[in-house]
C-alpha positions in Angstrom: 4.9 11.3 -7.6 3.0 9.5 -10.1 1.9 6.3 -10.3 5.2 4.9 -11.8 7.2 7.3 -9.3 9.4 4.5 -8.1 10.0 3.0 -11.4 11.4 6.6 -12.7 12.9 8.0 -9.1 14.6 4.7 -7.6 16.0 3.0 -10.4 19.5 4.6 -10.0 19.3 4.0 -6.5 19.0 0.5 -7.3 21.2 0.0 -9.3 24.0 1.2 -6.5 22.4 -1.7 -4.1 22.7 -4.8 -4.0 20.5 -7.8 -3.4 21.7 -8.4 -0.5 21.7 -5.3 1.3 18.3 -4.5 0.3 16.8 -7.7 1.8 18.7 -7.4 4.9 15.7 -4.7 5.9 13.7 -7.3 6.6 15.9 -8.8 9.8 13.2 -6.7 12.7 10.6 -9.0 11.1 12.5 -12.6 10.7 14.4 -11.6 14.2 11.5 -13.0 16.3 10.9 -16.2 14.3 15.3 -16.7 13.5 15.2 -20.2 15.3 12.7 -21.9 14.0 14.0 -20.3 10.3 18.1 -21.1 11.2 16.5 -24.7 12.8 14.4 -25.1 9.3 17.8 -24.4 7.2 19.9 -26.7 9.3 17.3 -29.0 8.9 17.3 -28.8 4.9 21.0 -28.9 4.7 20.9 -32.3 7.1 18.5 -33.6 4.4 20.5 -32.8 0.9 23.3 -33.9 2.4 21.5 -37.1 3.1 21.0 -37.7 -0.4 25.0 -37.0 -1.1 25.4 -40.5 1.1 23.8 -42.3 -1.4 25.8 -42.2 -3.8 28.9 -43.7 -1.5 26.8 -46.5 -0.7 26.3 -47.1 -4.2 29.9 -47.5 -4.9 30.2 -49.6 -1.7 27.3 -52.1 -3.3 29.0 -51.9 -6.9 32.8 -52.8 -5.8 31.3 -55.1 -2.8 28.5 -57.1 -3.0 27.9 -57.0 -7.1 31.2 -57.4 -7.7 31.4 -60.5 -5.1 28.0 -61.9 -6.1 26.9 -61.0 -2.5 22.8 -61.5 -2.5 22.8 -60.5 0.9 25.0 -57.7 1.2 22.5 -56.4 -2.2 19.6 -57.1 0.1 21.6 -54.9 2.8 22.7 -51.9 0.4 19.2 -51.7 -1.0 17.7 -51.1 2.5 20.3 -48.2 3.4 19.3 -47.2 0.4 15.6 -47.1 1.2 16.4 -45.8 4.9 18.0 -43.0 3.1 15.2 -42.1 0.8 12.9 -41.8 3.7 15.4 -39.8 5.9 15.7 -37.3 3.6 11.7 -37.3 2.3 10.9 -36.6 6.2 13.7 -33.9 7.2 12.7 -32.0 4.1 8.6 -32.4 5.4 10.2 -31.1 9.1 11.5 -28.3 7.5 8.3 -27.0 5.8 6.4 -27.7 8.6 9.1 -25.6 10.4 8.6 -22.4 8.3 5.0 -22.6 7.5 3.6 -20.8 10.8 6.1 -18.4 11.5 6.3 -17.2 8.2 2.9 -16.6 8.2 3.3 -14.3 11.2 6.0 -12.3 9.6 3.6 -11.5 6.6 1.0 -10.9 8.8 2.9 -8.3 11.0 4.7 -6.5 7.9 1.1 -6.3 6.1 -0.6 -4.6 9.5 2.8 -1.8 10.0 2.0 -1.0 6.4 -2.0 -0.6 6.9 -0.7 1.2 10.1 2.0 3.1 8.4 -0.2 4.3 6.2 -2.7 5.7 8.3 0.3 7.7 9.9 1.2 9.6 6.3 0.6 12.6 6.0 -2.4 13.6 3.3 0.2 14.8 0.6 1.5 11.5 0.8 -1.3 10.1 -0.4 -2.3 12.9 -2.7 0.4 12.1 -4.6 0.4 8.0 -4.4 -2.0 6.1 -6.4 -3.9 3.7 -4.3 -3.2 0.7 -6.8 0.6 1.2 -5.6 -0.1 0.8 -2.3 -2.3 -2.4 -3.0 0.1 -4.0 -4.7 2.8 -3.5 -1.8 0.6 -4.4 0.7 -0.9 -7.7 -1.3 1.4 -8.9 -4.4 4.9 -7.9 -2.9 4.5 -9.2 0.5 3.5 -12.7 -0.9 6.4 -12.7 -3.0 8.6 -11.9 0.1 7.0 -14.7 2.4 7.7 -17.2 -0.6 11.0 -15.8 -0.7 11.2 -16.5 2.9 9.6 -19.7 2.7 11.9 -21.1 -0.3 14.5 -19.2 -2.1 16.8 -17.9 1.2 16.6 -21.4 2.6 17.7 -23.3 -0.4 20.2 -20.7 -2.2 21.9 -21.6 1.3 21.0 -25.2 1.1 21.8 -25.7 -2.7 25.3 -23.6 -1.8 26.4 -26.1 1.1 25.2 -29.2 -1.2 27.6 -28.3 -4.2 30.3 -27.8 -1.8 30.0 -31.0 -0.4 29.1 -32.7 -3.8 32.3 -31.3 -5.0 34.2 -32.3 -2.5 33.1 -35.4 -2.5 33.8 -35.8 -6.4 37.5 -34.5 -5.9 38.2 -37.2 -3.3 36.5 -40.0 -5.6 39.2 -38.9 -8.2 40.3 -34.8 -8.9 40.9 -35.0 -12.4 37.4 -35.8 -13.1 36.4 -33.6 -10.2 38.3 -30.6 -12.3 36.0 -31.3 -15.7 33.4 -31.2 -13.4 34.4 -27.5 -12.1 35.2 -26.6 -15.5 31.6 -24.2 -16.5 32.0 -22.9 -12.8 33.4 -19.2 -14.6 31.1 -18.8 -17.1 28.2 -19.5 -15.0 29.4 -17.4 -12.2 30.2 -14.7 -14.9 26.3 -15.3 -16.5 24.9 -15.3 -13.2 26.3 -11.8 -12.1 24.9 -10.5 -15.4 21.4 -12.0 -15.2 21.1 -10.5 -11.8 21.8 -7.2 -12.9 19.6 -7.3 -15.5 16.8 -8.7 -14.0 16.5 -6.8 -10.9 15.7 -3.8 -13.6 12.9 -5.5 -15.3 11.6 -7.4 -12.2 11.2 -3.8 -10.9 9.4 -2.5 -13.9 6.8 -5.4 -13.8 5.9 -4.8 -10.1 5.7 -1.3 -10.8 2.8 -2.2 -14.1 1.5 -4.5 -11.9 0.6 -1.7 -9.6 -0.7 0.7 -12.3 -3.0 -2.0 -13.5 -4.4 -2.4 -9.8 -4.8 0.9 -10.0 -6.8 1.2 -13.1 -9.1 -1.8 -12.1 -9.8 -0.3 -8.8 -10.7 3.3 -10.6 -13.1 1.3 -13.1 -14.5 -0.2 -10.4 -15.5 2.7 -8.3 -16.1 4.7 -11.1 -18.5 2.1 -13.2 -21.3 4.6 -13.1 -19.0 7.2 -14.9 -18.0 4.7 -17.1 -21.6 3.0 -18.1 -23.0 7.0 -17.6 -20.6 8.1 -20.3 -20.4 5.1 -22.6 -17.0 4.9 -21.8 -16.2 0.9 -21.6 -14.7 0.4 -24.6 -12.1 3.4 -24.2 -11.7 1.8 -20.8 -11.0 -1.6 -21.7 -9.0 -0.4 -24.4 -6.4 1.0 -22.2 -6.7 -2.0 -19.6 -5.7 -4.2 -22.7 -2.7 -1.4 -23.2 -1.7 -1.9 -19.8 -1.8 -5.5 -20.1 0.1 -5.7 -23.2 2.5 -3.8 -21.7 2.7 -5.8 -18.9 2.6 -8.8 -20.5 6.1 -7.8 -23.0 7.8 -7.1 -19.6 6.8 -10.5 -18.2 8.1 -12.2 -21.8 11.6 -10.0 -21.3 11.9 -11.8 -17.8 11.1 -15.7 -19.6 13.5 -14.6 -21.6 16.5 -13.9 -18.7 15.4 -16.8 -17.4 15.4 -19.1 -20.5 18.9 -17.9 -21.3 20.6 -18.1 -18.1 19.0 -21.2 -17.5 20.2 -22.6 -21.0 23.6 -21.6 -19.7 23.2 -23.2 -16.3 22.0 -26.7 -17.5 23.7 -27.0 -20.9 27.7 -26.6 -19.6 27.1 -28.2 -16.4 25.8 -31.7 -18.4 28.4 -31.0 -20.7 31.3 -31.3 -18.1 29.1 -34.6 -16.7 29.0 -36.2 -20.2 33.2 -35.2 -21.0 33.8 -37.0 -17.0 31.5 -40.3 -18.1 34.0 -40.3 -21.2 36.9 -39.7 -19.6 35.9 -42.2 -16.6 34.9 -45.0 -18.6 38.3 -44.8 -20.3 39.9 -44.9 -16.8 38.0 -48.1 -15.9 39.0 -49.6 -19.2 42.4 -48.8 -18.2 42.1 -50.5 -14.4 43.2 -47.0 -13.3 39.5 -46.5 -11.9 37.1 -48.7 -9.9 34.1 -49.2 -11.8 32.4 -48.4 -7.9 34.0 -45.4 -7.9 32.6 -43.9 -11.4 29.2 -44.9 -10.5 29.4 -43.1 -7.1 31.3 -39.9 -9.5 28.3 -39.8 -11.8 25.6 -40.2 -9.0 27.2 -37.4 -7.4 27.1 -35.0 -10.3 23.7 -36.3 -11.1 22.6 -35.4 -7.7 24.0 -31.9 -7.8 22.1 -31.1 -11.0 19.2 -30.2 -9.2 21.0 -27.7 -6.8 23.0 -26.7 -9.7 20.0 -25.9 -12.6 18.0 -24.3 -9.5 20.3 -21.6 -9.0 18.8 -19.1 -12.5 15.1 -19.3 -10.7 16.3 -19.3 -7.2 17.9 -15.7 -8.4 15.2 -14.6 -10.2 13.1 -15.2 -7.0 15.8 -13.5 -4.8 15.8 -10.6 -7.0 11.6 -9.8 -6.9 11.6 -10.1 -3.4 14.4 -7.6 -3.4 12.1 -5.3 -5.5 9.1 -6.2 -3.6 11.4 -5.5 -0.2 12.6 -2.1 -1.9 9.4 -1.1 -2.7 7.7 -2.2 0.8 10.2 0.3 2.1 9.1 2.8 0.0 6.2 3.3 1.9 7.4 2.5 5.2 10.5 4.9 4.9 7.7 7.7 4.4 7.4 10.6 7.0 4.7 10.3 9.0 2.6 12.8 10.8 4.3 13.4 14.1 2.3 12.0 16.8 3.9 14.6 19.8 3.1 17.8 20.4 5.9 20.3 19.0 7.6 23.3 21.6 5.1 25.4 23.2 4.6 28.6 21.5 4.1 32.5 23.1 1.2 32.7 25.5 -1.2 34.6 23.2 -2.7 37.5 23.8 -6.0 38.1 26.2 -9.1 37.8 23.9 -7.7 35.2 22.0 -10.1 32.4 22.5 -11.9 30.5 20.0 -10.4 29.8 16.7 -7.7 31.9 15.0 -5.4 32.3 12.1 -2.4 34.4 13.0 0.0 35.6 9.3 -0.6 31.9 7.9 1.0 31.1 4.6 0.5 27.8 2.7 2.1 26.3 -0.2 1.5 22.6 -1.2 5.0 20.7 -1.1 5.0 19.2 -4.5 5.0 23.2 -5.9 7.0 24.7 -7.9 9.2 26.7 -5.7 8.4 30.3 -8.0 4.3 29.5 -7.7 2.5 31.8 -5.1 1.0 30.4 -2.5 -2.2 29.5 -1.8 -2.5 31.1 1.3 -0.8 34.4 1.8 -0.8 35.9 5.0 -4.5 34.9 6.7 -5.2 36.8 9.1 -8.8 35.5 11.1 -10.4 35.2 14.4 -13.7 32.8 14.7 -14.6 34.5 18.3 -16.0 31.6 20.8 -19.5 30.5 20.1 -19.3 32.3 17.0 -20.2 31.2 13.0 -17.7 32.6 10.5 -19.0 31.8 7.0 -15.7 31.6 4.4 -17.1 32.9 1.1 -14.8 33.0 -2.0 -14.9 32.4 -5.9 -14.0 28.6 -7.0 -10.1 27.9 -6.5 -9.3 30.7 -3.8 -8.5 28.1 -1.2 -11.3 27.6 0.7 -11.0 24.0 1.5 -7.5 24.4 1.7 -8.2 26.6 4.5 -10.2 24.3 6.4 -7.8 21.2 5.9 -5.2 23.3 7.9 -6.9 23.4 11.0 -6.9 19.7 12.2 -3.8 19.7 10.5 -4.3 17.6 7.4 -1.9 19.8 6.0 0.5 22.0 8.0 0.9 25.4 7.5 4.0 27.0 5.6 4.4 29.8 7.9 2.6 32.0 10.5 0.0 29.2 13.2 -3.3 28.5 13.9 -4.6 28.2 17.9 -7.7 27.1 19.3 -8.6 29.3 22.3 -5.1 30.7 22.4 -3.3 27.4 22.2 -1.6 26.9 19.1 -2.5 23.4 17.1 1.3 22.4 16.9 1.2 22.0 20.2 -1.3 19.6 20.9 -0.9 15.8 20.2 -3.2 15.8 17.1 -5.1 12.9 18.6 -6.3 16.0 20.7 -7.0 18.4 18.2 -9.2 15.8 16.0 -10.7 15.2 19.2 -11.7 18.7 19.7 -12.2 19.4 15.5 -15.0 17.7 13.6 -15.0 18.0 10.1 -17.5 17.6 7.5 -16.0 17.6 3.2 -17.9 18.4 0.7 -17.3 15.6 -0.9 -19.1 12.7 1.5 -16.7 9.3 2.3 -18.6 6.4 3.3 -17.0 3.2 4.5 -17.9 -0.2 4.5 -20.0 -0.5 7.4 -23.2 0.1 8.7 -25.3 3.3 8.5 -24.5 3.9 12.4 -21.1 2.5 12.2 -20.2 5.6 9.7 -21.9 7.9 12.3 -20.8 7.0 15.0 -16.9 7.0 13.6 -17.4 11.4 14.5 -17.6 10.3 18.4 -16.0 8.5 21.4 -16.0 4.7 22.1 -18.4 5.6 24.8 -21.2 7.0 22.1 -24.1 4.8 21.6 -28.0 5.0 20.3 -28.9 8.2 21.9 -26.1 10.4 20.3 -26.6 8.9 17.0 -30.2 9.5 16.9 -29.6 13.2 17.9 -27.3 13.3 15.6 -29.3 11.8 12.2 -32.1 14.2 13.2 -29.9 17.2 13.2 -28.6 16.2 9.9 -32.2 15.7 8.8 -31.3 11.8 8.0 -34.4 10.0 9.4 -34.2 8.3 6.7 -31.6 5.7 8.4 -34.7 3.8 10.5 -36.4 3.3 7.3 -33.8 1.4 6.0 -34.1 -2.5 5.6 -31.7 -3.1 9.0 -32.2 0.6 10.2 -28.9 1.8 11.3 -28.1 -1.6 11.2 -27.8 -1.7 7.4 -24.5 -1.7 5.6 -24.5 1.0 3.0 -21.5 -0.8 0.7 -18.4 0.6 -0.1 -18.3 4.3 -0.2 -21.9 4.5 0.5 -22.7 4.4 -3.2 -26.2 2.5 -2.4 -27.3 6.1 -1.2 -27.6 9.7 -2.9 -25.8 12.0 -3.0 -27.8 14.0 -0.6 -28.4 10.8 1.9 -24.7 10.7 1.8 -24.0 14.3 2.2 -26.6 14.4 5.3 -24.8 11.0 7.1 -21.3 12.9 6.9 -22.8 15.7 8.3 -24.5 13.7 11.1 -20.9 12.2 11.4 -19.4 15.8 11.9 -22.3 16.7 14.5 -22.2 13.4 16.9 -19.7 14.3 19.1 -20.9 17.6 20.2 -17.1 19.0 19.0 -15.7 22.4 20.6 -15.2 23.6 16.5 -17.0 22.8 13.8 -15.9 22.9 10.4 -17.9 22.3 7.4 -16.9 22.6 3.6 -19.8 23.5 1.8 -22.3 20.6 4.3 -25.6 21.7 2.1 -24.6 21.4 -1.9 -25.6 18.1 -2.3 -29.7 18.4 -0.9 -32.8 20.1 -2.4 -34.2 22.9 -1.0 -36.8 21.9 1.3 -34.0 19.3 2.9 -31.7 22.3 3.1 -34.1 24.3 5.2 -35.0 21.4 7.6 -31.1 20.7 8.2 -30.3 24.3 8.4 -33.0 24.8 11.2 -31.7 22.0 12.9 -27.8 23.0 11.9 -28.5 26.2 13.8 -29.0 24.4 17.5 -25.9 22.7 17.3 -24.0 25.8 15.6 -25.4 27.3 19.0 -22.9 25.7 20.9 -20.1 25.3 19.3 -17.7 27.3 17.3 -17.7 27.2 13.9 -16.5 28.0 10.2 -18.2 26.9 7.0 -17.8 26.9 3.9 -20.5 28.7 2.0 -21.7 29.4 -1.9 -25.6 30.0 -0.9 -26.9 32.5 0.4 -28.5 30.7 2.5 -25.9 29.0 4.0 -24.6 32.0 4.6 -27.5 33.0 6.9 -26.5 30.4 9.3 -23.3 32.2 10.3 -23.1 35.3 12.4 -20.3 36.9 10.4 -18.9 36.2 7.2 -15.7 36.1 5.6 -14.5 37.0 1.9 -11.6 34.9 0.9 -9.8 36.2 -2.4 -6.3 35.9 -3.9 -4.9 33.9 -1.1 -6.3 36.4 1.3 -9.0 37.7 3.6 -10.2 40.3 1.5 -13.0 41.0 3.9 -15.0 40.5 7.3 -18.6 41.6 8.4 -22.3 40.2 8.6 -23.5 40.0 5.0 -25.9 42.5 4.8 -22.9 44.8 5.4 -20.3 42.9 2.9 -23.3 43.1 0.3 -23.1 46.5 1.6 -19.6 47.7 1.0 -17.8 44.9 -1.1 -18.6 44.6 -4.7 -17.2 41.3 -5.1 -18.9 39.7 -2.2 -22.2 41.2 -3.7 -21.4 39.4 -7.1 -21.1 36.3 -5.8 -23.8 36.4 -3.7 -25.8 37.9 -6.9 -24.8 34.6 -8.9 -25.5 32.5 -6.6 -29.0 33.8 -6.1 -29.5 33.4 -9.6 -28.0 29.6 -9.5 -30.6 28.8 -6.5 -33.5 30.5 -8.6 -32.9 28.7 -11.9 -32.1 25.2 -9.6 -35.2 25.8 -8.1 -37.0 26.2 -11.1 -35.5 23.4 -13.0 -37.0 21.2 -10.1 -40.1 22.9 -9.9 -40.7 22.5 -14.1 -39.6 18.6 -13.2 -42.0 17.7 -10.7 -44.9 19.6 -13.1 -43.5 16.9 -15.8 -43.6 13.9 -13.5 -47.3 15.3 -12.4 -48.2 15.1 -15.9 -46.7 11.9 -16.6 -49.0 10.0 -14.4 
């Protein structure tokens, strides 16, 4: 999916479901918190229909004590009057005070499923989702929904009960005036169902831009070196305006739905109120109508206008949360990685132990179906204790290969086992306990130099294990930071090189003291001399563990006891590498090249340093 997947994919789905059904997902959440919600809404109703008595004590004062010249029964009126007022002002304060907290909780709870929803999804899931989509569900959309809670579902119910009444009340006052009244009830109804159709679309598309701008921001953001590097701000801002303009036209089509539907709402409504003060007057001029009783008519319709003109936002509201509800679901309705262990498979074979690939096939999901795979039929066996190097050109799958094994991605066909126990049959909390990995490409978090280290062991790791572990990785450099390993290296560790980065997620891989070890290429990131301190250090822990990593030096290669050639999809070729330089002419090319890379790499910092020499 792209980054407008929804907006493409779901629209016909939404247009099949309605409002209602869509919002009724979000019952588990509002379940625990119903009676205070139900209490709130009873609360509200008690309240408007508060303000409908006013109106009959207002024809009580007009044909009683006004027309009787009664001081003190106008005294009298004007204090139910008052008592009213302030009955309604502090039901309608109970009722927000009602909804406020546990609302509160039912945002908070949806937001931390999400967060833990998505740590649940498999990698392809997010592969294929851009992270600005997932911000705006777990940020924009659940506001919307906790203000739909809050407002919109309370009063739609409110405002509903309140004409009822009000109408009722009108048609016993007098029923001919009562039908002029009920006269734009069609058309509206008729405009309404439209403008809910309508804007449920665009509502859609404008959560959907708001999550590809969030996504853009958050990629200029992390990316401002490439951006500043490359001179690329202006192109950059230049499409953020795009986005923004585009953006902003779909925000202008829903003023627009909302202008007209509210033109329609507020325009026939006072239309049928000022044909009923004609035809009312008239009946008072006649006698056939107590001048009491119009006053209390009017006040009435007056008093419904409100519920009445509210009912084009109330929808509109009604209808983002329904997007923001479909979209929340989105997510949530997502596969996760299964948390059990699947069926036991076969016993393997005696001589089986350490790690092992057994026939496996891979093929990424999203593929076309007619695209080979990217793994055909890898057969390997990582003998305990052992350090199988994977050698292969750019694109052959090596990574892939290594993502299979604490099942970041799961394998087409054919299984993997760790000491004869296949990985599909362990809880993978207990393979990623027994698995550490190290990417080539370094993630840092938020946190503090030993925080990120420490994240590769168990709660019960403290100073000891991470200092082990920084000096195997050749990171010393940690204590001489301004807190030490107390310091907080900022979001993805971008206050450090490349290489101190490299050397902390290797450190990370390390601390543990994991039964398998698998590193994707640990060593491209440092210079030389770094690279031979970590690989003497590397070799201790390699000692004792069993491992597979992912090599393009030569050197690197020397760390491993055996190496493997990994070409088309396949393993092409297994032996120590004097004997694949030996007997396999594309091993021996790429070893060749990369020989050649180290040379000129070397040389190239070499003729630096001679410049820097010079310069002082």
């Amino acid at each position: 999916m792209s980054t407008t997947h929804a907006a493409t994919e779901d629209r016909s789905d939404h247009a099949g479901r309605s409002a209602v059904r869509t919002l009724l997902r979000l019952w588990p959440y509002v379940r625990p918190v119903r009676v205070r919600l139900f209490t709130a809404a009873l609360v509200a109703v008690v309240a408007s229909c508060t303000g409908l008595v006013i109106p009959l004590v207002l024809k009580w004062l007009v044909d009683g004590p006004v027309a009787d010249r009664d001081t003190r029964g106008i005294w009298l009126g004007a204090l139910y009057l008052l008592l009213l007022g302030f009955a309604e002002a502090l039901l309608f304060g109970l009722r927000r005070w009602l909804v406020a907290r546990p609302l509160s909780r039912v945002e908070a709870d949806m937001r931390a499923d999400l967060y833990r929803h998505l740590q649940r999804l498999p990698v392809t899931f997010h592969d294929r989702w851009a992270s600005g989509q997932l911000l705006s569900r777990g940020t924009t959309d659940l506001m919307l929904l906790r203000m739909f809670l809050a407002f919109p579902l309370t009063f739609l119910l409110v405002n509903g009960v309140t004409i009822l009444v009000g109408v009722l009340i009108m048609l016993v006052q007098d029923w001919t005036l009562g039908l002029v009244i009920l006269g734009p009830a069609i058309p509206v109804v008729i405009m309404c169902a439209l403008f809910e159709r309508r804007y449920a679309e665009v509502a859609r598309q404008a959560q959907d831009q708001v999550g590809d701008l969030t996504t853009v921001v958050e990629e200029s953001v992390l990316g401002i070196r490439i951006v500043k590097g490359f001179g690329r701000h202006r192109s950059q801002a230049r499409a953020f305006r795009e986005l923004t303009r585009t953006l902003r036209g779909t925000e202008l089509a829903k003023a627009r739905l909302l202008a007209a539907i509210w033109a329609v709402i507020v325009t026939l409504p006072e239309l049928a109120i000022g044909a009923a003060l004609v035809l009312g007057t008239i009946q008072v001029a006649d006698g056939g109508l107590s001048a009491g009783t119009l006053v209390a008519f009017l006040s009435t319709a007056l008093a419904l206008r409100w519920p009445v003109d509210s009912i084009g936002f109330l929808l509109a509201m009604s209808q983002e949360a329904a997007t923001a509800t479909e979209r929340y679901f989105e997510v949530m309705d997502a596969e996760p990685e299964s948390a059990d262990a699947a069926p036991a498979a076969p016993a393997a074979p005696a001589g089986a132990g350490g790690l092992r690939f057994h026939g496996v096939r891979f093929r990424y999901p999203d593929a076309p179906s007619d695209a080979p795979p990217v793994l055909d039929r890898v057969d390997l066996h990582i003998r305990p204790g052992e350090t199988m190097a994977l050698v292969g050109a750019t694109g052959t799958g090596k990574t892939t290969l290594t993502a299979l094994i604490p099942r970041l991605h799961e394998v087409t066909s054919g299984r993997i086992t760790l000491d004869g126990e296949d990985i599909t049959a362990m809880p993978r909390q207990a393979l990623r306990e027994l698995v550490a990995v190290a990417f080539e490409e370094p993630t840092l978090f938020s946190a503090t130099v030993g925080e990120n280290v420490l994240m590769g062991a168990g709660d019960s790791a403290g100073e000891q294990e991470l200092d082990r572990a920084l000096a195997v990785a050749q990171a010393d450099f940690a204590h001489a930071l301004p807190q030490g390993t107390a310091t907080q290296v900022g979001e993805q560790g971008l206050s450090l090189s490349g290489g101190q980065r490299q050397r902390l997620a290797l450190a990370r891989a390390v601390v543990g003291r994991p039964r398998f070890l698998v590193l994707d290429d640990p060593l491209s990131a440092l210079d030389v001399h770094t690279e031979a301190a970590v690989e003497a250090a590397l070799r201790r822990v390699l000692a004792e563990t069993t491992a597979l990593v992912v090599a393009h030096r030569p050197s690197t290669v020397l760390l491993a006891d055996r190496v493997a050639l990994l070409s088309g999809g396949r393993i092409a070729a297994v032996g120590t590498h004097q004997e694949l330089l030996r007997t396999n002419a594309e091993y021996a090319h790429l070893m060749s090249g990369a020989e050649r890379a180290e040379e000129a790499k070397e040389a190239e910092k070499a003729e630096e340093a001679k410049e820097l020499e010079a310069d002082r």
